[in-house]
Steps between C-alpha positions, in 0.01 A plus 500: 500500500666877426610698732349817491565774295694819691628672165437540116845540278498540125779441374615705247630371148762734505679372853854519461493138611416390209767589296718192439253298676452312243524617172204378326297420780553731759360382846543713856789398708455311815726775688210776422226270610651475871568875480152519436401309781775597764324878364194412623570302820714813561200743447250282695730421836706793525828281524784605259571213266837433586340373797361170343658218318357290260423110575401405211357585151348319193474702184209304334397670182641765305428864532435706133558852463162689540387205776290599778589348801322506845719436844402364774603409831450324848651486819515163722520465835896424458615855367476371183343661225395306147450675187354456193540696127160392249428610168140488505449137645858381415751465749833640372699481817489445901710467819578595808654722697607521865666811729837451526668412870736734678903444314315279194675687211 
């Protein structure tokens, strides 16, 4: 069942990301889809991202310039937070994320 939905992101088919990625078929780096995410868990628990590390990720379809996506996310009752990116009812990518401890780089 989705997660959801905390925030709407078009992306556009100009993103800089695209270029070289990949000529002929150009599809949205994995890097800006956890920006996007970390941007939003940022936005909606006031924590600076560098505060978080990623436990995992799986990148499960591929994101098209012009592709709206929707975000979502949820907390659990560990500190954890999952996330999900959709194009409409497509899952493109998900994870999770948890605070970083006191001296973890």
């Amino acid at each position: 069942m989705p997660l959801p939905v905390d925030h709407a992101l078009a992306v556009p088919r100009d993103h800089p990301a695209f270029e070289g990625h990949f000529p002929g078929r150009p599809i949205l780096p994995g890097v800006c889809l956890l920006g996007e995410a970390m941007a939003v868990l940022e936005a909606a628990t006031g924590t600076d991202a560098r505060g978080w590390r990623l436990e995992s990720a799986k990148f499960t379809s591929p994101v098209a310039p012009g592709t709206a996506l929707a975000i979502a996310h949820r907390g659990e009752e560990t500190g954890r937070v999952r996330f999900e990116i959709r194009a409409g009812e497509r899952l493109v990518a998900s994870g999770v994320l948890a605070r970083r401890t006191a001296g973890e780089p």
